[in-house]
C-alpha positions in Angstrom: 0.0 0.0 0.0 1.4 3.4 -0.8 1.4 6.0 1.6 1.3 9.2 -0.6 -1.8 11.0 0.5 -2.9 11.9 -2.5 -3.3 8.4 -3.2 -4.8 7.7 -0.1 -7.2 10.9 -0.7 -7.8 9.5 -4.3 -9.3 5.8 -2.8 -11.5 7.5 -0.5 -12.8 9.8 -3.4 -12.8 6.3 -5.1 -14.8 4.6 -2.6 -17.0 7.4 -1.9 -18.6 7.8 -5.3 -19.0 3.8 -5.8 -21.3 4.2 -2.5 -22.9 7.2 -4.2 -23.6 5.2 -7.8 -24.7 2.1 -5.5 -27.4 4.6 -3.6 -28.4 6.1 -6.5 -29.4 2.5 -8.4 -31.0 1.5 -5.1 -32.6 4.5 -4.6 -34.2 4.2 -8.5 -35.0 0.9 -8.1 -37.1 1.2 -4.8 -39.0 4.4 -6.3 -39.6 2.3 -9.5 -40.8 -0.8 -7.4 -42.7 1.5 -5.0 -44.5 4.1 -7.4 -46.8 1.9 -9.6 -47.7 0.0 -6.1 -48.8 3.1 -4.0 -50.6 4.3 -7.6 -52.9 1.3 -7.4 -53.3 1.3 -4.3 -54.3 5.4 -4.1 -56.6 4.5 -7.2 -58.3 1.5 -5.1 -57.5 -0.9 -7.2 
């Protein structure tokens, strides 16, 4: 492991915006998933 800090600095960047892509598709997929289901169910169907 190398301990230049800009490398260091560079893996947390890294890290932090695969957590933010990760959020973002779970985030889609729940409001996809969740959206038709609370339609129907505000329609009464």
């Amino acid at each position: 492991m190398d301990s230049n800090p800009d490398y260091t600095s560079y893996q947390r960047a890294e890290r932090t915006n695969d957590v933010m892509i990760v959020s973002s598709f779970a985030l889609w997929a729940m409001l996809i998933g969740f959206v038709p289901v609370a339609a129907l169910r505000l329609l009464g169907a």
